[in-house]
C-alpha positions as CSV (number, residue, x, y, z in Angstrom):
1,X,27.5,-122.1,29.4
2,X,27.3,-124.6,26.7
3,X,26.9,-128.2,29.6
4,X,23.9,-125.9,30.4
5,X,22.6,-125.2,27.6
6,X,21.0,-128.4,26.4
7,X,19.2,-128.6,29.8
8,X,18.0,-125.2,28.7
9,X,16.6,-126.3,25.6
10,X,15.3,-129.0,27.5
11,X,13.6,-126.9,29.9
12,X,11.9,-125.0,27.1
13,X,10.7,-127.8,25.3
14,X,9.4,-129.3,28.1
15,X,6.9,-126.2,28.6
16,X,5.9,-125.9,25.2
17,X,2.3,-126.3,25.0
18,X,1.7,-129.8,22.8
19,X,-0.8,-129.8,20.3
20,X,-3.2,-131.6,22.1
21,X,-2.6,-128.8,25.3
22,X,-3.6,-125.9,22.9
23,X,-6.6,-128.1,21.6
24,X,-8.0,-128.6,25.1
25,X,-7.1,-124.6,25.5
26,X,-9.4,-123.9,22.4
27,X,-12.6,-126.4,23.4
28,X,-12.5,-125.1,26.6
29,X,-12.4,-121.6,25.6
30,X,-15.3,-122.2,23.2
31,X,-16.9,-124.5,25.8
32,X,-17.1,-121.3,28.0
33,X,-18.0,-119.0,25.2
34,X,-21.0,-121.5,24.3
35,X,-22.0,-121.4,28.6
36,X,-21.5,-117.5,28.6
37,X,-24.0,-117.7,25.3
38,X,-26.4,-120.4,26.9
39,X,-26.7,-118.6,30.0
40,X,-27.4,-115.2,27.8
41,X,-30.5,-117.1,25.8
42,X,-32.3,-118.9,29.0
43,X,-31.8,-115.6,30.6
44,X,-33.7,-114.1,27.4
45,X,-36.2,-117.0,27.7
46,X,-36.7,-116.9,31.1
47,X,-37.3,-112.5,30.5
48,X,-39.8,-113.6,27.7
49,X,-41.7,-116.3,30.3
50,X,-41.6,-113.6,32.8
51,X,-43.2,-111.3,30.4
52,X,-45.4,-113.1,29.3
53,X,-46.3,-114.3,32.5
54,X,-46.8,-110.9,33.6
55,X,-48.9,-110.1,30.3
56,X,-51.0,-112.7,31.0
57,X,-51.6,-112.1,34.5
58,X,-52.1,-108.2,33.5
59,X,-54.9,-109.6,31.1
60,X,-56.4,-112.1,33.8
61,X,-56.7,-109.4,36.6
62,X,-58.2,-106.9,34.2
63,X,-60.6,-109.2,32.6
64,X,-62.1,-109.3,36.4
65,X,-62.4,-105.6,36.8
66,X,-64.0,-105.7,33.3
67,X,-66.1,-109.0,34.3
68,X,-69.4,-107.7,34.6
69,X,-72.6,-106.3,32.4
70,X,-72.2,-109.5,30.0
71,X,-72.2,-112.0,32.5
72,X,-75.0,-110.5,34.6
73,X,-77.4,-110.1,31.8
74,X,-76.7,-113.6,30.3
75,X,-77.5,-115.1,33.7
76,X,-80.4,-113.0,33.9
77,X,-81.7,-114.5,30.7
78,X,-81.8,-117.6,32.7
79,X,-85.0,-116.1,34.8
80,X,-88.2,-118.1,35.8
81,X,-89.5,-118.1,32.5
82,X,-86.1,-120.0,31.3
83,X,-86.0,-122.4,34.2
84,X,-89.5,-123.2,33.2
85,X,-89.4,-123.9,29.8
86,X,-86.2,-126.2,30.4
87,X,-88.1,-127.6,32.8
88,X,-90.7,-129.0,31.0
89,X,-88.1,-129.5,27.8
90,X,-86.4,-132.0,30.1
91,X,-90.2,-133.5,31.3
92,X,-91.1,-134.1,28.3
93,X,-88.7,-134.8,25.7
94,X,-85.7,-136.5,28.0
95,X,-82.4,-135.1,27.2
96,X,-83.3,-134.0,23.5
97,X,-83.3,-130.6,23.9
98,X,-79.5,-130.5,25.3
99,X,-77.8,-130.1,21.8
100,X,-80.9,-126.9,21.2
101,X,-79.1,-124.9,23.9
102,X,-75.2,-125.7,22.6
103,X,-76.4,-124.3,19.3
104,X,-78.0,-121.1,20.6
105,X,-74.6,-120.1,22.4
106,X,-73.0,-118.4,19.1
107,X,-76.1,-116.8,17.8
108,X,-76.9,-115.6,21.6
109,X,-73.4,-114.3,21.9
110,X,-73.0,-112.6,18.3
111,X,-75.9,-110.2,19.2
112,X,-75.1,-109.3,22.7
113,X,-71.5,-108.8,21.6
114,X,-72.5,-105.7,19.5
115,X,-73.9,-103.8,22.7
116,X,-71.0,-104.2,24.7
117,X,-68.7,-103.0,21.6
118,X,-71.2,-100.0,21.2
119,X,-71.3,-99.3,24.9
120,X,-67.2,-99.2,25.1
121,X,-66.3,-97.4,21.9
122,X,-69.3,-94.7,22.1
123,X,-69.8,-94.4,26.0
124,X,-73.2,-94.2,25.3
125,X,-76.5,-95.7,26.2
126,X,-78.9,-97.7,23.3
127,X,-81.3,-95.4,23.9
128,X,-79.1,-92.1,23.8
129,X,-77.1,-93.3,20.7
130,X,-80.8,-93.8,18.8
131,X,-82.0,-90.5,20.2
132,X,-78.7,-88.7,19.0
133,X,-78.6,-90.1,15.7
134,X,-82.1,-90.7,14.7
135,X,-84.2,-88.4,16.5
136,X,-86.1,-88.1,19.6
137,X,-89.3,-89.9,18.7
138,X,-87.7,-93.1,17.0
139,X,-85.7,-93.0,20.8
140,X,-89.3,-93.0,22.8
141,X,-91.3,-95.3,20.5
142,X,-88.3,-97.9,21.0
143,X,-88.6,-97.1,25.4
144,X,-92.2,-97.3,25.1
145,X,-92.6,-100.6,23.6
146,X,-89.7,-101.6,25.6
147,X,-91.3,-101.3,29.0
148,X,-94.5,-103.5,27.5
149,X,-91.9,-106.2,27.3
150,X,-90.1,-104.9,30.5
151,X,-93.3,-105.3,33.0
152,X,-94.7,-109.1,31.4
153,X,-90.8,-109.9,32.3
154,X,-91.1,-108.1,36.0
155,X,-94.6,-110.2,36.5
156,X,-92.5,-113.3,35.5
157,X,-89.1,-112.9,37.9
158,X,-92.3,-112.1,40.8
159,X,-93.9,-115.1,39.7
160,X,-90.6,-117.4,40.2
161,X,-90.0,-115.9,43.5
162,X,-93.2,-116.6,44.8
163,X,-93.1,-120.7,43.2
164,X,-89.5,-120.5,44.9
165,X,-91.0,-120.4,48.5
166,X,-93.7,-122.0,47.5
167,X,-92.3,-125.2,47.0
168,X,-91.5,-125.3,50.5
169,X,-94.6,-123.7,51.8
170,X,-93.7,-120.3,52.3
171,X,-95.9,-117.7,51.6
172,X,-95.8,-115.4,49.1
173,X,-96.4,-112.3,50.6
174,X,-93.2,-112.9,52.6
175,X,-90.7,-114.0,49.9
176,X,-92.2,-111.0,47.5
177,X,-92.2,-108.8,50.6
178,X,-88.4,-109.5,51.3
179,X,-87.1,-109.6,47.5
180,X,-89.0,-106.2,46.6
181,X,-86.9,-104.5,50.1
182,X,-84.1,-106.1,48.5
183,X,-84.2,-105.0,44.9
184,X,-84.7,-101.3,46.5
185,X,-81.9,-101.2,48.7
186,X,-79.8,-102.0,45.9
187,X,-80.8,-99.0,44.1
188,X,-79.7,-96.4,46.7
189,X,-76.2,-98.2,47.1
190,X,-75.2,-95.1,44.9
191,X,-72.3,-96.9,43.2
192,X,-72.6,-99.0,40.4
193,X,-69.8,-101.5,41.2
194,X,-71.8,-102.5,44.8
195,X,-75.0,-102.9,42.8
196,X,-73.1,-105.0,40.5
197,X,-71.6,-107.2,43.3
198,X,-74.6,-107.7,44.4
199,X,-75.8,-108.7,41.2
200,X,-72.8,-111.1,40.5
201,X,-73.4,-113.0,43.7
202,X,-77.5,-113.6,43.1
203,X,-75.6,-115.1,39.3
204,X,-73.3,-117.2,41.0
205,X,-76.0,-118.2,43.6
206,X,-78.0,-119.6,40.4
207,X,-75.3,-122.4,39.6
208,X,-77.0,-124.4,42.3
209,X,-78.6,-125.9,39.9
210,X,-75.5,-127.9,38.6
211,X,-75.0,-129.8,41.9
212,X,-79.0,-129.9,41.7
213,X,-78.9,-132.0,38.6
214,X,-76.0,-134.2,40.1
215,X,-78.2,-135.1,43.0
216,X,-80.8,-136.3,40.5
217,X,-78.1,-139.1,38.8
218,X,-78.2,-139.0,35.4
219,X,-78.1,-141.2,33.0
220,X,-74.4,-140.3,31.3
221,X,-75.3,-142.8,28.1
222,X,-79.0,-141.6,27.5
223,X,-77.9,-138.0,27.6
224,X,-74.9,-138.4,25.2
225,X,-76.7,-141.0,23.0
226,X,-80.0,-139.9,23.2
227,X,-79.5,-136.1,23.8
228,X,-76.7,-134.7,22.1
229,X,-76.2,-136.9,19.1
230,X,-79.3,-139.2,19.0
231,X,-82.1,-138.5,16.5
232,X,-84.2,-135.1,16.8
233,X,-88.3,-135.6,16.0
234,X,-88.5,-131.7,15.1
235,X,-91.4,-132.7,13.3
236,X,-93.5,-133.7,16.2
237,X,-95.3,-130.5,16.8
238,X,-94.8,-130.4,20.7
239,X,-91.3,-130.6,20.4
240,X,-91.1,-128.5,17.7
241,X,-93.1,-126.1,19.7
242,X,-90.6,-126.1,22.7
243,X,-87.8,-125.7,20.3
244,X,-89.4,-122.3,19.4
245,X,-89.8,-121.9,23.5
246,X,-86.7,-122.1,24.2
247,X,-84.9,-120.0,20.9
248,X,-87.6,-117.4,21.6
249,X,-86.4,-116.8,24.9
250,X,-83.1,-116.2,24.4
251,X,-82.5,-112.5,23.2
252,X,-84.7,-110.2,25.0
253,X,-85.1,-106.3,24.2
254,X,-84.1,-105.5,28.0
255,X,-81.0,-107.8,27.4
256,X,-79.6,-105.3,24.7
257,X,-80.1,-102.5,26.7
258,X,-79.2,-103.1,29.8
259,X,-75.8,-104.5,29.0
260,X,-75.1,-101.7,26.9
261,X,-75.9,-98.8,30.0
262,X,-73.9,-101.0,32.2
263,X,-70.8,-100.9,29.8
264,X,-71.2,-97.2,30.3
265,X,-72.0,-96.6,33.9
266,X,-69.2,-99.5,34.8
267,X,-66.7,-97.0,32.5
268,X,-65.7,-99.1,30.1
269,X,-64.0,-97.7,27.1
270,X,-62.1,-98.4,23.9
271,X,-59.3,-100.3,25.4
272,X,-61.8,-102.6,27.0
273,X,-64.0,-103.9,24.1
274,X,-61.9,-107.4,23.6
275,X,-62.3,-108.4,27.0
276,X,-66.0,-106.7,27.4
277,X,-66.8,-109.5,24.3
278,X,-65.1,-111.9,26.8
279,X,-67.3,-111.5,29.2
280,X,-70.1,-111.5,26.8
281,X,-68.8,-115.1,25.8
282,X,-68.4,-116.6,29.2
283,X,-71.8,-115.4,29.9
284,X,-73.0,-117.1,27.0
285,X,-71.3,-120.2,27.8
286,X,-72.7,-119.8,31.5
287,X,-76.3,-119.6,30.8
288,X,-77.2,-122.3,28.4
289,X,-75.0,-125.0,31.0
290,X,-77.4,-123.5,33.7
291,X,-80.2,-124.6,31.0
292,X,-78.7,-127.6,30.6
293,X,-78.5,-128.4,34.4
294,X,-82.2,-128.3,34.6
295,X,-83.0,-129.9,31.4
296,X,-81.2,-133.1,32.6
297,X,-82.4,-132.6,36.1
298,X,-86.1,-133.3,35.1
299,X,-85.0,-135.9,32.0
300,X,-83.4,-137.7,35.0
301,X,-86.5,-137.3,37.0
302,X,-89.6,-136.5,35.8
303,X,-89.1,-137.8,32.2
304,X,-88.5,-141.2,33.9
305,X,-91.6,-141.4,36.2
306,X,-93.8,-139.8,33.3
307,X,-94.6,-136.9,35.1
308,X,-94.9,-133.4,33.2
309,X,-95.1,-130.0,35.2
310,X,-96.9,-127.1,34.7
311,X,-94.9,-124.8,36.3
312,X,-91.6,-123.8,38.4
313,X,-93.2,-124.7,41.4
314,X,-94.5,-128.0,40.4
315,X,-91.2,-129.1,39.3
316,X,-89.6,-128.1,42.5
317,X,-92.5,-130.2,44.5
318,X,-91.7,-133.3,41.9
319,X,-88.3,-133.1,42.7
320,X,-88.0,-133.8,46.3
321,X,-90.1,-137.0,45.9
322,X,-87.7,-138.5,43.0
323,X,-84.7,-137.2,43.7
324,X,-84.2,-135.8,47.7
325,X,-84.9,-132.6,49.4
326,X,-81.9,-131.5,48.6
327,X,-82.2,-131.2,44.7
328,X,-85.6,-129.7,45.7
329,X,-83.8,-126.9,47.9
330,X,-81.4,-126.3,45.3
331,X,-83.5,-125.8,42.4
332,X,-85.5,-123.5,44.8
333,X,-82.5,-121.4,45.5
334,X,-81.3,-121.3,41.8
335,X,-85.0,-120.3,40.7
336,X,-84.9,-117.8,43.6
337,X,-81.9,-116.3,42.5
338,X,-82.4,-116.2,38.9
339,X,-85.8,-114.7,39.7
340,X,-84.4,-111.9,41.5
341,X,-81.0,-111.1,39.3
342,X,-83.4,-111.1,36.3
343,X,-86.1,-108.5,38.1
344,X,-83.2,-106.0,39.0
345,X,-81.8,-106.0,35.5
346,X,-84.9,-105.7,33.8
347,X,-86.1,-102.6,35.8
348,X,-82.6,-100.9,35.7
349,X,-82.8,-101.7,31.9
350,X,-85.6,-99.5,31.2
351,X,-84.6,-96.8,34.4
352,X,-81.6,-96.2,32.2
353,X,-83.2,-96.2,29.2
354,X,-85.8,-94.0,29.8
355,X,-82.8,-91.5,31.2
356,X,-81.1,-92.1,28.1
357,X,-84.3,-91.1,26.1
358,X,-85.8,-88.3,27.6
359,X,-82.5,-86.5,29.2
360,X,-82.3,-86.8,32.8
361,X,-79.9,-88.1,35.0
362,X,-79.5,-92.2,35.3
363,X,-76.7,-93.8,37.1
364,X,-76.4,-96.1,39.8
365,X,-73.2,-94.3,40.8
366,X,-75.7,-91.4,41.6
367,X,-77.5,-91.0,45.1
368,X,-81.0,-90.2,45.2
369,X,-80.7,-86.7,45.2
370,X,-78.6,-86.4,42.2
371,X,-81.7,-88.2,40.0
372,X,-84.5,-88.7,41.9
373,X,-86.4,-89.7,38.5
374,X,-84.0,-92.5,37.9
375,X,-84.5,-94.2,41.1
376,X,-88.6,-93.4,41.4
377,X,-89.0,-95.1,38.1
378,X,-86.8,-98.2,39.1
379,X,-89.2,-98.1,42.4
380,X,-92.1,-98.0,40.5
381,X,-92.0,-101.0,38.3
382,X,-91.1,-102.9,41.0
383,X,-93.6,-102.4,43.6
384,X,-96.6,-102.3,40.7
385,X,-95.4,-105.9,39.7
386,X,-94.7,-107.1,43.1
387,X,-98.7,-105.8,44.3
388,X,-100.1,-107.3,40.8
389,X,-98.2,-110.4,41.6
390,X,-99.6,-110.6,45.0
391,X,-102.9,-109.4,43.8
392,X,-105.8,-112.5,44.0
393,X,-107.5,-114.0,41.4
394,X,-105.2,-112.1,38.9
395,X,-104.9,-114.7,35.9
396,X,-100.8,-114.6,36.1
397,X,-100.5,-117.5,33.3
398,X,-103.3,-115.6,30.6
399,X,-101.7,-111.9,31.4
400,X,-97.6,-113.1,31.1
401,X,-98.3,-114.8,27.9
402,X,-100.7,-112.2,26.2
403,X,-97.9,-109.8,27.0
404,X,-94.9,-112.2,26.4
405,X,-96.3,-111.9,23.0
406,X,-95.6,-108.8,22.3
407,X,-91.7,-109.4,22.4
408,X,-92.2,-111.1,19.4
409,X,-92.9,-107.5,18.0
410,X,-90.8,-105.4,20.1
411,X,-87.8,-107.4,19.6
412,X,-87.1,-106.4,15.8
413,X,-87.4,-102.7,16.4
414,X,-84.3,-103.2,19.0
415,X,-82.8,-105.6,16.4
416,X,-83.2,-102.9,13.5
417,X,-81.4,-100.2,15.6
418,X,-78.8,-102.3,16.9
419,X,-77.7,-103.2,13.0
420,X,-77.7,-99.7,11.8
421,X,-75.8,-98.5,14.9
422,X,-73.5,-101.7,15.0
423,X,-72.5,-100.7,10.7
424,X,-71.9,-97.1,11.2
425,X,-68.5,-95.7,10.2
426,X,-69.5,-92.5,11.8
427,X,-70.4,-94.3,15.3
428,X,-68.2,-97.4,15.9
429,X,-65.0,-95.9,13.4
430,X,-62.3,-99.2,13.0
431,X,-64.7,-101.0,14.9
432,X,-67.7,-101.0,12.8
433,X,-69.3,-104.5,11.9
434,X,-68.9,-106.2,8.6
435,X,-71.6,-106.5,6.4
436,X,-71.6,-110.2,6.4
437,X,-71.8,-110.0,10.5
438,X,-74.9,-107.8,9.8
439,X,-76.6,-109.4,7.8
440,X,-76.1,-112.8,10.0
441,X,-77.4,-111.1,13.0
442,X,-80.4,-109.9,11.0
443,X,-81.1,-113.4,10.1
444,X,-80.5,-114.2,13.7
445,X,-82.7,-111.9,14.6
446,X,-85.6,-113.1,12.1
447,X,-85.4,-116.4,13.2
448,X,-86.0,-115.3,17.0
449,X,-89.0,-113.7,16.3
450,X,-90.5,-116.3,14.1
451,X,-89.6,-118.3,17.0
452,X,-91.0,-116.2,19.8
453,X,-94.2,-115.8,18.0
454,X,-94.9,-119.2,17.3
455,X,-94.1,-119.6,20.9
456,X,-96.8,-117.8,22.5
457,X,-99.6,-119.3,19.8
458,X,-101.8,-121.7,21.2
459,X,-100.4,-125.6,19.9
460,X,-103.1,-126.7,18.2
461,X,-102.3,-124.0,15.5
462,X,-99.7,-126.5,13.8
C-alpha cells in the first residue's frame, strides 16, 4: 500500500482545482449571473418600449375617433370671407401679413379650447348650459342675435360658391343649385359621424390651396425677409385696416357654438377633453397655414404684377394668367370647399342652438321624424340664402358687410357667457379655468371686436 500511495497523493493533487481554476470558476459564474441580470433589464426595457409603444399608439388611434368638431370648425373659419381677405392681404401688402396669422394661432386656439372643454365635461350645448344656468331669456337673446351673424355668414359661403364656378364660367344657378342638394342630404344622413365625414373631407379638400401657392413659385427670401421678420408699416392705415380684417375674422359666434354641440352629439366626455383641446390645436394650426397658402399665392402673383382684386372670383381669374390654370383650378376648389364646409357648420350651429334654447330635439344622429324642427330650420336658412344669393340686382357686397357688422356686437355677448361658464366651480368642477386664463381671453376677446368693428368702417374714417 505505501509504493501506491504517493501516486495517490499524486493523483489528488493533480485534481485539485489551482487558484487560478477556481478564479475562472468565480468570473464565470458572475459572468453568467451579470447575463442572467442583463437579459432580466432589456427584457424590462424592451416591456416598458412595448408599453409605451402600445400607450402611444392607444393615444394616436383615439385621438382619430376624437378628431373632429375642432378641426372642422377651424377650417370652416377659413370660408370665402377668409380666402378673401388673405387674398387681398397678399395683393397688396406682399408677404407682410404672414407673421399676423402665426400670432393669431394661440389667441384663436385659447378661446375655442374652452367650448370643447365645456362640451366634454358638461355634455351640454352653449346654448342649453346658458339657458340652465341663467335663464331662458338670456338663452334666446344670445340665439337671436346669433342667427343675424349666422345668415350675413350663409350669404357669404353662397357668395364663394358662386365666384368658385365663376372663375371658370359656370353659372351660378348650377353650382348653388348642386351645393344647396348637397348641404341637405347631409342633414338626413341621421348620424352624426357620416355628416362629420363628410365634413372632414370638404376640410381636407381645402388644402388645395398649399400645392396652389407652390404652383405660383414664391419668392422663399422675400417671404422670410420681407414677411415674417422684415419691418411691419402698421401705421399705414390700409394695412393697418387689413390687420383688423383679418384679426376680426378669426372668432366667430357660430364657431363657439357649433364646436361645442358637436363635442356633445359626437359623445365626447370627461376622459376626452386633452385630446378634444388637441384637436382644437391642430385645427388652429391648420387654418392660419391655409391663410398663409393664399396670402403668399397672390404676394407671388398679384403683388408682383401690381394687380389688386376685389373679390374671390377676381383673384381666381388673376391667377391663371400669372401663374397657370392649374393654380387657378386649385384655388377654385379650395374656395369651393371652404365655402361649402363653412355653410354646413354655420346652419347646424344655430339648428342646434336653437334646439338647445327653446327645448326640442337636435341631433344629427336623429332622423327626420325624431325632430322634424331641427332639420326644417337647418333647411330653411339654407335655401333663404341660396334664393337671396341667386336673387338679381341684390347688392351682395352693401348687405354682407352691413350685417358683418353686427358681429362686432354679437360677438361679446358669446364671449361674456363663455367666461362665466368656462370659471364656474359648479359647471366645469377640477376643470374650471384660472382667473388669469379668464381674464386673457377677455382681453382676447376685446381686442377682436375692436378689431371687427374697425373692420367693417369705411377707410377713410382713420
Amino acid at each position: 500500500m505505501n509504493k501506491y500511495q504517493p501516486e495517490k497523493n499524486n493523483y489528488k493533487k493533480d485534481i485539485q482545482p489551482s487558484a487560478t481554476d477556481n478564479l475562472e470558476k468565480h468570473t464565470l459564474n458572475n459572468n453568467s449571473i451579470k447575463k442572467r441580470g442583463h437579459k432580466r433589464n432589456r427584457d424590462g426595457k424592451n416591456k416598458n418600449y412595448r408599453d409605451k409603444f402600445k400607450r402611444i399608439t392607444y393615444r394616436g388611434l383615439h385621438f382619430f375617433k376624437v378628431l373632429g368638431p375642432g378641426f372642422i370648425v377651424m377650417i370652416a373659419d377659413m370660408d370665402a370671407g377668409s380666402v378673401t381677405t388673405a387674398g387681398v392681404s397678399g395683393a397688396k401688402w406682399g408677404y407682410k401679413l404672414i407673421l399676423m396669422q402665426i400670432i393669431l394661432i394661440p389667441f384663436l386656439y385659447l378661446i375655442q379650447s374652452m367650448t370643447s372643454r365645456l362640451g366634454c365635461v358638461t355634455r351640454k350645448g352653449h346654448g342649453e348650459l346658458i339657458r340652465e344656468y341663467y335663464g331662458s331669456k338670456w338663452a334666446a337673446f344670445a340665439t337671436i342675435t346669433l342667427f343675424i351673424t349666422v345668415f350675413a355668414a350663409l350669404l357669404t359661403e353662397f357668395s364663394g360658391i358662386a365666384a368658385s364656378g365663376e372663375i371658370f364660367n359656370i353659372p351660378k344657378i348650377y353650382s348653388i343649385g348642386f351645393s344647396a342638394l348637397i348641404l341637405l342630404l347631409v342633414v338626413f344622413t341621421g348620424s352624426y359621424k357620416k355628416a362629420e365625414n363628410i365634413a372632414i373631407i370638404f376640410a381636407l379638400s381645402g388644402f388645395v390651396f398649399i400645392p396652389a401657392a407652390i404652383f405660383a413659385h414664391p419668392n422663399l427670401h422675400q417671404l422670410v425677409f420681407n414677411g415674417l421678420i422684415g419691418s411691419q408699416p402698421i401705421f399705414n392705415k390700409n394695412y393697418a385696416f387689413l390687420i383688423a380684417a383679418n384679426a376680426g375674422a378669426v372668432i366667430m359666434p357660430w364657431m363657439i357654438y357649433y364646436q361645442q354641440s358637436a363635442t356633445v352629439d359626437k359623445n365626447l366626455c370627461k376622459k376626452d377633453v386633452k385630446l378634444a383641446e388637441t384637436d382644437t390645436l391642430v385645427g388652429s394650426i391648420m387654418t392660419q397655414l391655409l391663410m398663409i397658402a393664399v396670402i403668399v399665392m397672390t404676394a407671388a402673383t398679384l403683388y408682383k404684377n401690381h394687380i389688386v382684386p376685389s373679390s374671390a372670383k377676381a383673384i381666381g381669374q388673376s391667377l391663371i394668367p400669372l401663374a397657370g390654370k392649374y393654380a387657378g383650378l386649385l384655388f377654385a376648389i379650395g374656395l369651393y370647399s371652404s365655402s361649402v364646409l363653412a355653410a354646413f357648420v354655420v346652419s347646424i350651429a344655430f339648428a342646434w342652438a336653437a334646439g338647445e334654447t327653446w327645448g326640442f330635439k337636435h341631433s344629427l344622429n336623429h332622423k327626420f321624424k325624431e325632430s322634424k324642427i331641427f332639420h326644417l330650420l337647418y333647411m330653411a336658412l339654407i335655401i333663404m340664402a341660396a334664393l337671396i344669393v341667386l336673387a338679381p340686382n341684390i347688392p351682395l357686397v352693401t348687405l354682407m358687410v352691413d350685417v358683418e357688422a353686427f358681429n362686432g356686437f354679437t360677438l361679446p355677448i358669446v364671449l361674456v357667457f363663455l367666461i362665466i361658464l368656462a370659471g364656474n366651480k359648479k359647471i366645469l368642477g377640477e376643470y374650471t379655468y384660472s382667473k388669469a386664463k379668464l381674464a386673457t381671453v377677455a382681453l382676447v376677446g376685446i381686442a377682436m371686436v375692436a378689431l371687427g368693428i374697425v373692420a367693417v368702417l369705411p377707410q377713410n374714417w382713420l
